[in-house]
C-alpha positions, 0 to 999 in steps of 0.5 A: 659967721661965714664958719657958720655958714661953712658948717652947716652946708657941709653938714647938708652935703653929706647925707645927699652925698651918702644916699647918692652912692647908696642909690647908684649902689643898689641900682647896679646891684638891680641890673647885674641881676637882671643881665645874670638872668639873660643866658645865652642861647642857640637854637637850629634845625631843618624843615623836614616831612614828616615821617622821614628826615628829608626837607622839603622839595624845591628847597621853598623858603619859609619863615620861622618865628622865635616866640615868647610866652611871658606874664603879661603887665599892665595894658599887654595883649592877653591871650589864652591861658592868662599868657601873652605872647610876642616875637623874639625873632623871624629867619628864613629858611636857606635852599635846604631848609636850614634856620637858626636863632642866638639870642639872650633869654631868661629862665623863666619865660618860655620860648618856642618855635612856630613857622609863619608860612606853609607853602604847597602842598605842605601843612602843619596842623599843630596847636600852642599846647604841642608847639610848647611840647614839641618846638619848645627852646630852653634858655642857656642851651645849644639844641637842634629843633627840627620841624616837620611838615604834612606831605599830601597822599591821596587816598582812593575809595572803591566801594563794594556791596556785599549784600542785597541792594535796596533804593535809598541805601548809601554809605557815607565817609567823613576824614575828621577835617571837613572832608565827607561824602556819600555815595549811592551803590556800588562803585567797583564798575565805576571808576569815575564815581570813586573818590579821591581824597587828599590826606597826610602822607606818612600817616596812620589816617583814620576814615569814619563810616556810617552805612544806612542799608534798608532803614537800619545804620551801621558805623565803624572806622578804617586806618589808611597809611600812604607814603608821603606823594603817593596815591592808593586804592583801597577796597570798601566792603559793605 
């Protein structure tokens, strides 16, 4: 009996102790894969003003943000797109604008920077779609990402009728970014009645201009380039 009974535990022992390894076999296979997937990456670059490659003035620190943009499971934050979106990392900016990231990602998320705080005078006006085109960091590579910020210029308006003045004209300008005004007459005798108006250096501004002159509207545009921190005074004829 006791033979018996040797010989049936044995039997039972040995169809546990075969799926035991078959289990643990396919489990390190399960995780190898997952670890073969995470490439090793780097990224660095410089804050800079845009449209030169100088880093901002007064080496002002600012965070910049490793992001994730990944298929989100049950119960993760959707945002737009189906996508959602996490944090990998934040560094600080050193006194000269430097950052850099090393990390473990995967080839199929995608990663990107995006700066967490734009100090004075500086913006960046920059959606997710250009985020993801411009700042974007390709898993298992070495690359250099720089960023850039809006310096301020300042652009000056002087307006100058051309033709018969009559009560109620007015010439009105609108920037595209909540910056309008109107102004009644001529303005070139008239330097305090000449706007100023804060735009981005380095760049080709566009200006929208509507004339209403003796009940009849007119509209066309203008392009203003000033360097970054520098003020101009341009001539409006009308």
């Amino acid at each position: 009996m006791r033979l018996i009974v040797k010989f049936k535990i044995e039997k039972m022992k040995i169809p546990f102790f075969k799926l035991t390894i078959l289990v643990t076999l396919l489990l390190t296979i399960s995780c190898n894969k997952e670890n073969d997937d995470e490439l090793p990456t780097s990224v660095k670059g410089q804050v800079r003003i845009y449209g030169t490659e100088n880093p901002l003035h007064k080496g002002l620190p600012i965070d910049i943000t490793l992001m994730e943009q990944y298929t989100p499971h049950d119960g993760a934050p959707i945002g737009s797109g189906g996508s959602a979106y996490r944090e990998i990392a934040t560094v600080t900016t050193d006194s000269l604008g430097y950052f850099s990231f090393n990390f473990k990602g995967k080839s199929s998320p995608t990663f990107y920077l995006e700066p967490q705080s734009v100090p004075e005078p500086y913006r960046f006006s920059v959606d997710l779609a250009s985020l993801l085109d411009k700042y974007s960091v390709i898993p298992g590579q070495n690359q250099t990402k720089h960023i850039y910020m809006y310096a301020p210029g300042w652009l000056q308006l002087s307006f100058i009728n051309q033709g018969p003045v009559h009560v109620g004209d007015f010439i009105s300008y609108n920037l595209g970014s909540g910056t309008d005004g109107r102004v009644y007459g001529p303005t070139e005798n008239n330097p305090d009645a000449m706007p100023v108006l804060r735009i981005s250096g380095n760049v080709d501004q566009p200006v929208a201009f509507n004339l209403f002159r003796n009940g009849e509207w007119s509209s066309w545009k203008e392009y203003y380039f000033i360097p970054a921190f520098d003020t101009a005074l341009y001539e409006v004829n009308y």
